[in-house]
N, CA, C and O of each residue as an XYZ file, in Angstrom:
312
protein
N       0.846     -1.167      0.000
C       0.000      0.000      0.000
C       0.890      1.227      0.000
O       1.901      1.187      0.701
N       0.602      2.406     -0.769
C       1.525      3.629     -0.919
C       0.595      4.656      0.029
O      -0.542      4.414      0.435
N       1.255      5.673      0.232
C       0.920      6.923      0.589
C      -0.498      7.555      0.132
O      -1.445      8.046      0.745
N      -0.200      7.313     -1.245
C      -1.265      7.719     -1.931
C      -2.443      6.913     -1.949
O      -3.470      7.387     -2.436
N      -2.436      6.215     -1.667
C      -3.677      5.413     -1.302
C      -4.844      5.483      0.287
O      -4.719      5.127      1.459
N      -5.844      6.094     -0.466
C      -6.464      5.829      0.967
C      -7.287      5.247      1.167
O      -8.292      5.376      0.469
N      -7.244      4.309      2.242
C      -8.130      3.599      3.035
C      -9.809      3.701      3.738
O     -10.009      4.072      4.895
N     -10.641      3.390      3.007
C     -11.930      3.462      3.097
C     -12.204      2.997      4.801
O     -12.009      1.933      5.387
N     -12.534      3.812      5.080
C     -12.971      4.074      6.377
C     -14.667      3.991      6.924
O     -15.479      4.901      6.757
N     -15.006      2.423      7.736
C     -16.682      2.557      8.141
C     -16.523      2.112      9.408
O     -15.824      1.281      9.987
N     -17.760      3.267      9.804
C     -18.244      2.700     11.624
C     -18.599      1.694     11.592
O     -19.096      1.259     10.553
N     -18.464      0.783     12.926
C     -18.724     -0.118     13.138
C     -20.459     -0.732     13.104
O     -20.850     -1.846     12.753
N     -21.140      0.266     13.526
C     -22.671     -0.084     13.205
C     -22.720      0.014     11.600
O     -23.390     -0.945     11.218
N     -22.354      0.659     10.676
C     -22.586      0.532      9.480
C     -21.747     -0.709      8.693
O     -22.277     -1.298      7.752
N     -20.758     -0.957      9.038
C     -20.228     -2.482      8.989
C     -21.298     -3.455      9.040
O     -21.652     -4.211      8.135
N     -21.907     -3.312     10.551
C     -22.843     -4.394     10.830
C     -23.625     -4.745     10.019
O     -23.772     -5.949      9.811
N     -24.381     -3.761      9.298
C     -25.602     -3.818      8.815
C     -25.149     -4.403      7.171
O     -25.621     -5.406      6.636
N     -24.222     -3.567      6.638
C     -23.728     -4.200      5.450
C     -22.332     -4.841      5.258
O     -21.312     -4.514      4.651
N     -22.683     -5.816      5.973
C     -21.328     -6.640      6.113
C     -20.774     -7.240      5.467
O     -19.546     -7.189      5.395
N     -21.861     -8.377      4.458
C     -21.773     -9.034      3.439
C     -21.401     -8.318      2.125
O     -20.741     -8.854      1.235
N     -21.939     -6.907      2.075
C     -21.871     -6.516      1.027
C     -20.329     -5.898      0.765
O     -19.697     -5.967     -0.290
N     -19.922     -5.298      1.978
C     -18.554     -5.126      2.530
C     -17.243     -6.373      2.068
O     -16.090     -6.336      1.638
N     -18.225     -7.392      2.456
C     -16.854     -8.190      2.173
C     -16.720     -8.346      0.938
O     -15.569     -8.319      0.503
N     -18.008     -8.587     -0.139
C     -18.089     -9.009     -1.248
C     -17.352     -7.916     -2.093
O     -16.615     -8.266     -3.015
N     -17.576     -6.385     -1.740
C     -16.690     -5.437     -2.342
C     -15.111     -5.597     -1.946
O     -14.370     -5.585     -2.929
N     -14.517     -5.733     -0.778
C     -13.055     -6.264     -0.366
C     -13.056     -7.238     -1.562
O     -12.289     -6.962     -2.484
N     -13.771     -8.270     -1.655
C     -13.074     -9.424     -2.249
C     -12.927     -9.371     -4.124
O     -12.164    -10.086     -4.773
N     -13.861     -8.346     -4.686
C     -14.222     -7.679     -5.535
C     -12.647     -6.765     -6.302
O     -12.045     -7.076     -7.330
N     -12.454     -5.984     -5.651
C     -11.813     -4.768     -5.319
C     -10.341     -4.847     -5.086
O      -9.451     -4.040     -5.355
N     -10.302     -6.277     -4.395
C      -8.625     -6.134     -3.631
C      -8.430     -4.876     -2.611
O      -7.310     -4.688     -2.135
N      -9.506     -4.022     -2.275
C      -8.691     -3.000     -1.233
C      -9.428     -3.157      0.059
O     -10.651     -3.286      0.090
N      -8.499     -3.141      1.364
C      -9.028     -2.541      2.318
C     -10.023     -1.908      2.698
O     -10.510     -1.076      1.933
N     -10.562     -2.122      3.922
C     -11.550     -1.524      4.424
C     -11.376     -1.690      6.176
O     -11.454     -2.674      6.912
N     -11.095     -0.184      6.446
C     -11.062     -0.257      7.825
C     -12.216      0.198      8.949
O     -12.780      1.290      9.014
N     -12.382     -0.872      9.744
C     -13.594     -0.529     10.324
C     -13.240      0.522     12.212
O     -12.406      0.307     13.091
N     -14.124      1.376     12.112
C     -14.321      2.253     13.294
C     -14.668      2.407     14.310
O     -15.439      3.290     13.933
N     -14.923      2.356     15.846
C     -15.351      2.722     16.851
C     -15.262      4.165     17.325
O     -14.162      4.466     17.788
N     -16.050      4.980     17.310
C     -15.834      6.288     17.783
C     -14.390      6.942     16.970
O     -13.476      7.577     17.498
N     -14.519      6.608     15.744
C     -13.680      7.285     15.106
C     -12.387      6.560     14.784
O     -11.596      6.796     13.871
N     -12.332      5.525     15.828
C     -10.703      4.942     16.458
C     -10.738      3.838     15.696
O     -11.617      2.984     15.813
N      -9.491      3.760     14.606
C      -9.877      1.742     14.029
C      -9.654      0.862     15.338
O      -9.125      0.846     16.449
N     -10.469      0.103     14.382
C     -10.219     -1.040     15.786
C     -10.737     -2.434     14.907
O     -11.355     -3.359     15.434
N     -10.344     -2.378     13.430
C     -10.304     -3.604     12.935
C     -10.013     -2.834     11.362
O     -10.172     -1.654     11.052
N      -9.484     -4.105     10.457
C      -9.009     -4.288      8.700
C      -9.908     -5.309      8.213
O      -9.571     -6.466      8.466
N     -10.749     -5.170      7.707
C     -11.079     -6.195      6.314
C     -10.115     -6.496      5.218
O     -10.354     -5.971      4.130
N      -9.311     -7.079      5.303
C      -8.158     -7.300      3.864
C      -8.531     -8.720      2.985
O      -8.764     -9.835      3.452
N      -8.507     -8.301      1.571
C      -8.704     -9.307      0.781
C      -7.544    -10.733      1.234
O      -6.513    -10.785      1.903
N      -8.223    -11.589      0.598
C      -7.164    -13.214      0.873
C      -7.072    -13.598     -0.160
O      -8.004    -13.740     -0.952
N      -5.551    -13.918     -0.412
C      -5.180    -14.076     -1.729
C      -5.404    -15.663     -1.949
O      -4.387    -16.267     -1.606
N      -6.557    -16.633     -2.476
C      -6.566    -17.659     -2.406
C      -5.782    -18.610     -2.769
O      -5.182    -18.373     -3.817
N      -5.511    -19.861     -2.156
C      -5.008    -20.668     -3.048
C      -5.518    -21.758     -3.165
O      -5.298    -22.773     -2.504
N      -6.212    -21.599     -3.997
C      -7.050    -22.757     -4.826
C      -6.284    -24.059     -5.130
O      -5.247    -23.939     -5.782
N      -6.631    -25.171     -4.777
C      -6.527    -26.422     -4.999
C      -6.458    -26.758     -6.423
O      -7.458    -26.685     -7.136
N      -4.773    -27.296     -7.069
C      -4.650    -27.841     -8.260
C      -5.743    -28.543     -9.024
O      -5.910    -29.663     -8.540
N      -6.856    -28.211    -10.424
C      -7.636    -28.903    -10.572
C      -7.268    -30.062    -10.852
O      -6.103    -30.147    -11.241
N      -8.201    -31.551    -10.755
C      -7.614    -32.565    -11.197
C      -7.950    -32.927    -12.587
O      -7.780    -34.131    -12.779
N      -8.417    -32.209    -13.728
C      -8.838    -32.626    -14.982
C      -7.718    -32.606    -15.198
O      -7.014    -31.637    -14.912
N      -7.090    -34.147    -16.005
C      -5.515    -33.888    -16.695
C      -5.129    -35.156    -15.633
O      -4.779    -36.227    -16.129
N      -5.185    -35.037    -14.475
C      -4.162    -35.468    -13.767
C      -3.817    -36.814    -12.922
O      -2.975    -36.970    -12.038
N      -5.088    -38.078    -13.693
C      -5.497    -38.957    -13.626
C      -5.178    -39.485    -15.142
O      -5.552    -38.956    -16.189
N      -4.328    -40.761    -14.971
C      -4.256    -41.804    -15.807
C      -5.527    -42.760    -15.945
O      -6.271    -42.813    -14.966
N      -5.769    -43.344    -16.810
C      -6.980    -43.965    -17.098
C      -6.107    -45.463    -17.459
O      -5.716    -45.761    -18.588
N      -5.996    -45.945    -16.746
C      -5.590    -48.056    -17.721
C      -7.044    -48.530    -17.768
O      -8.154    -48.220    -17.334
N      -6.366    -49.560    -18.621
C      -7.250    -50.508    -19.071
C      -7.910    -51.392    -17.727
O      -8.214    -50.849    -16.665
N      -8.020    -52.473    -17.935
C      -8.917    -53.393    -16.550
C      -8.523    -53.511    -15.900
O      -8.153    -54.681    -16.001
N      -8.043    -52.995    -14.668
C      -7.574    -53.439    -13.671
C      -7.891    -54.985    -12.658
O      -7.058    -55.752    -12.175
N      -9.131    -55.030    -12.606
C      -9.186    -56.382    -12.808
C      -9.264    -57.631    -12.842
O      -9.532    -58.396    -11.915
N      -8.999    -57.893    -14.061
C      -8.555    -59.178    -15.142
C      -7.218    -59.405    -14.617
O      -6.378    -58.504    -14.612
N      -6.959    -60.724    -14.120
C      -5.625    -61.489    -14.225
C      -4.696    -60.655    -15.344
O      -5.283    -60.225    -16.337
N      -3.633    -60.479    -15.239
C      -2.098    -60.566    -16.345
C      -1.780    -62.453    -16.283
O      -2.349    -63.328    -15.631
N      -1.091    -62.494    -16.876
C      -0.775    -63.957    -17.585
C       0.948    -64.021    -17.104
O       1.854    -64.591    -17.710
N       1.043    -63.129    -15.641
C       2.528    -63.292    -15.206
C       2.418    -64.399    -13.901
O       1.306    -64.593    -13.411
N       3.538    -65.069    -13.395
C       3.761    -65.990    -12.415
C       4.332    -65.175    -11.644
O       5.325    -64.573    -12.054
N       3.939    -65.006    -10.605
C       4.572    -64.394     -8.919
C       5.409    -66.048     -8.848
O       5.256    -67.204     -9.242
N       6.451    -65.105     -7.975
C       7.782    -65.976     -7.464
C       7.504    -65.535     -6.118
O       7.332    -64.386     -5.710
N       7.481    -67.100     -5.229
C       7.319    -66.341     -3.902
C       8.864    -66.276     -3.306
O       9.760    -67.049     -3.646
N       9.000    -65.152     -2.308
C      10.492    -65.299     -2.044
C      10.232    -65.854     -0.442
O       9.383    -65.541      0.393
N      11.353    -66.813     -0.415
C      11.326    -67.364      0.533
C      12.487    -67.637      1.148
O      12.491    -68.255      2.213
């Protein structure tokens, strides 16, 4: 965050009431939102940079029958 940037500033009763909509703009937006008590922060809403779980399309081999016998002899070791 630079200098030049400023930080959106809400009381805490107006937080309350639109909270959801609050976060959905943070998460929207990427910026901050600092919330107020009598003027005084006393909390940050900051976006979360997710990290999403590798999809698995792709990343599964498919064989044939698993199964069906192979036509190999196990050696037992003994």
């Amino acid at each position: 965050m630079t200098m030049s940037e400023v930080t959106r500033q809400i009381p805490a009763g107006v937080f309350k009431a639109k909270c959801l909509a609050l976060l959905d703009e943070v998460a929207e937006t990427g910026r901050s939102v600092v919330v107020t008590k009598r003027g005084r922060p006393v909390a940050r809403v900051s976006p979360v940079k997710a990290s999403l779980p590798r999809p698995l399309l792709g990343s599964v081999l498919k064989e044939r029958d698993l199964l069906t016998p192979i036509q190999e002899r196990w050696k037992a070791d003994r």
